[in-house]
C-alpha positions as CSV (number, residue, x, y, z in Angstrom):
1,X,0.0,0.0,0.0
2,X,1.8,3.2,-0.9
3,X,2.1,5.5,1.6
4,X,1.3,9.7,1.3
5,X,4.2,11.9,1.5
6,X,4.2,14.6,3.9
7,X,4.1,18.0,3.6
8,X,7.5,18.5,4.2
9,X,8.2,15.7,1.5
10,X,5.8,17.7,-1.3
11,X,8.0,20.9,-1.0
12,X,10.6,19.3,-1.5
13,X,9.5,17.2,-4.8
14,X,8.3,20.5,-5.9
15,X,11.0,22.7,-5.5
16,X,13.3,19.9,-7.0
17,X,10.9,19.9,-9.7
18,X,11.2,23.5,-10.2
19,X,15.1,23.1,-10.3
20,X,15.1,21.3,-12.8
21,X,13.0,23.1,-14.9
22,X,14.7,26.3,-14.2
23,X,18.1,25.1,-14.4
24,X,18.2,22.1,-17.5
25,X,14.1,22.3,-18.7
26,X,15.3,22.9,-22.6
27,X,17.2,21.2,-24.8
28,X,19.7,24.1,-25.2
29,X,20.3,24.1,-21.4
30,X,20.9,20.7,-20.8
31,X,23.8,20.7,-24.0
32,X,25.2,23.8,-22.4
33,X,26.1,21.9,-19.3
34,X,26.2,18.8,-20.5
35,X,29.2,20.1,-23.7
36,X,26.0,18.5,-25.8
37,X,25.7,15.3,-24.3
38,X,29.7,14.3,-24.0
39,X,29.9,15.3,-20.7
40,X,27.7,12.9,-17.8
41,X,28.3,15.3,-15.3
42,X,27.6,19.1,-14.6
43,X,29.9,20.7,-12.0
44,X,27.8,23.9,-12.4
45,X,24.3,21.9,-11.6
46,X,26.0,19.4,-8.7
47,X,27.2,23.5,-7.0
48,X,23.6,24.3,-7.0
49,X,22.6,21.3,-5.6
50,X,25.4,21.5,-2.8
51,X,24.3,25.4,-2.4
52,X,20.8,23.6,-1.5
53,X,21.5,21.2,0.6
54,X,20.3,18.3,-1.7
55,X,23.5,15.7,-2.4
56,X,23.3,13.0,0.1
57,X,19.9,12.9,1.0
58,X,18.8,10.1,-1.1
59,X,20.8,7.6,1.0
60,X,22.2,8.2,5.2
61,X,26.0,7.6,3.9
62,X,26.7,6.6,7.8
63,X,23.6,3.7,8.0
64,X,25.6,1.9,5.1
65,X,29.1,2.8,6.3
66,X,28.6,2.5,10.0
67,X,26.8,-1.3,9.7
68,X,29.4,-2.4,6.8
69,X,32.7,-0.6,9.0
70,X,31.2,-2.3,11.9
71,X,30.5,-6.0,10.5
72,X,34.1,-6.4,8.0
73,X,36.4,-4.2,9.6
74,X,37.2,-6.8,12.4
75,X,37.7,-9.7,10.2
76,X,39.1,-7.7,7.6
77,X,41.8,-7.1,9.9
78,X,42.1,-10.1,12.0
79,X,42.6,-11.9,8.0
80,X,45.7,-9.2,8.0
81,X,47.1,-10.2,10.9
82,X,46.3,-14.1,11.7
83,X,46.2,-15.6,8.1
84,X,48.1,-13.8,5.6
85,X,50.8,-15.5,4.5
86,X,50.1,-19.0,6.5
87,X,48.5,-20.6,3.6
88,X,49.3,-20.6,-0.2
89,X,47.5,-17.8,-2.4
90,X,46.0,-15.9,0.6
91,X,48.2,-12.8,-0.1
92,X,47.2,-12.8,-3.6
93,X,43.4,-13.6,-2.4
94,X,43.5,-10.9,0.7
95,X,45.5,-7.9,-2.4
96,X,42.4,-8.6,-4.7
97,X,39.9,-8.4,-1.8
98,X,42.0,-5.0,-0.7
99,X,42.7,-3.8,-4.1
100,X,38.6,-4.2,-4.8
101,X,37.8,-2.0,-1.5
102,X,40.0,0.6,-2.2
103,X,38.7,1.3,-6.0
104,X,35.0,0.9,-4.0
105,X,36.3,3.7,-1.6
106,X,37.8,6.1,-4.6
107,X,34.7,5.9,-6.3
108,X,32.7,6.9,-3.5
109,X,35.0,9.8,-2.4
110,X,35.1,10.8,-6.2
111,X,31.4,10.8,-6.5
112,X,32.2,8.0,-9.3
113,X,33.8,10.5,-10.8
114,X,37.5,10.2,-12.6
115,X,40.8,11.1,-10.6
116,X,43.7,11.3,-12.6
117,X,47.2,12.1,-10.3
118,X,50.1,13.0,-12.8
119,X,53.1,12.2,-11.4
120,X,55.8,13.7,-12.9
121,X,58.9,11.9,-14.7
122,X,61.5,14.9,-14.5
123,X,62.1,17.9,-12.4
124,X,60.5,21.0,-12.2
125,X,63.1,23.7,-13.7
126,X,60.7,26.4,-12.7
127,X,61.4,25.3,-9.0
């Protein structure tokens, strides 16, 4: 049975609404931030957002991180300490495991957006 939203719940659907009308309604909007579709994200639209106070509130960030910190980190760690290395292929298993939470991580600090560090290959002359 669906429930009704609340007021509070219906001004915010409606001035969400009217966001995006105002800001990415037309055709000619969206390509403007969008660099006519090549570009998935809009810096200038996810500001506004911020300005409003509107990222995050889809999803608590600490009810998934709090129960999945609070049921892995322990064994996570205790496999670091106890097995690693006792038994063949568990330092390859536990890198893959590791390697796969720390690309989870970036992607969620990035806002699955790309990071790209340049690390230079020679000296600065300017420095």
């Amino acid at each position: 049975m669906p429930r009704a939203l609340t007021d509070e719940q219906r001004d915010l659907v409606e001035s969400i609404n009217r966001f995006c009308q105002n800001e990415f309604g037309t055709k000619d909007q969206r390509d403007a931030l969008t660099d006519h579709g090549r570009e998935p994200h809009s810096q200038t639209v996810y500001d506004k957002m911020a300005d409003l106070g509107w990222l995050g509130i889809s999803m608590p960030e600490e009810r998934v991180w709090d129960r999945a910190l609070n049921t892995f980190w322990d064994p996570f760690v205790a496999v670091r300490e106890g097995v690693l290395d006792r038994f063949p292929g568990t330092s390859t298993l536990y890198w893959t495991f590791d390697e796969f939470l720390r690309r989870a991580m970036l992607l969620f600090l990035s806002e699955l957006q790309p990071i790209s560090i340049e690390i230079p290959t020679t000296n600065n002359p300017d420095y």
